[in-house]
Steps between C-alpha positions, in 0.01 A plus 500: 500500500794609251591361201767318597339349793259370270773328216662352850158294628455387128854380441486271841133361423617411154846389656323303783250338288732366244743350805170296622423370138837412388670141631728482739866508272853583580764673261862312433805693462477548206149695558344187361079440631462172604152394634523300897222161458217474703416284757354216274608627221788274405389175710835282488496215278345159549716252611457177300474156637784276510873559486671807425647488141632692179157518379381701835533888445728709711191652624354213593843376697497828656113433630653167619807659673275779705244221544802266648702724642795444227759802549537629086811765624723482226317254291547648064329229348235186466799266574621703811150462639416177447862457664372660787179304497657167522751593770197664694322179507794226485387332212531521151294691235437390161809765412718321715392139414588626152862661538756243594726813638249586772544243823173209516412456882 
């Protein structure tokens, strides 16, 4: 075996070794790493009991939304979701009970 047959097997053990231990990433466009979650890893958040309000955290109204089936296209804030919530299930939240400007069913 020459040399360079020899440099060759080492460079794709050590290349195929470190593939297998790293985690599964992607690179922006800017050339930026970013790690991909694992299954389990980042379990969506509990929903609370009760009425959706101010005090619930967007990722808490998202749980809600994938748990209820709440389309979120669009939505830029706590108030657009909560928005969505409320017209979703045709009733009020606490948000809306709250702002005179949104309708009261």
């Amino acid at each position: 075996m020459s040399a360079e047959n020899e440099v060759t097997e080492v460079v794709v053990q050590v290349a195929s070794q470190s593939v297998a231990d790293e985690a599964p990433h992607y690179f922006d466009r800017n050339g930026h790493r970013h790690e991909i979650a694992q299954p389990g890893e980042n379990e969506p958040a509990g929903i609370p009991e009760g009425t959706p309000s101010r005090e619930w955290t967007n990722a808490q109204l998202d749980s809600l939304a994938v748990r209820d089936g709440v389309d979120f296209t669009g939505v830029k804030n706590k108030s657009d979701r909560l928005k969505r919530i409320e017209a979703h299930r045709g009733g009020a939240t606490d948000e809306a009970a709250a702002d005179p400007a949104l309708p009261a069913d």
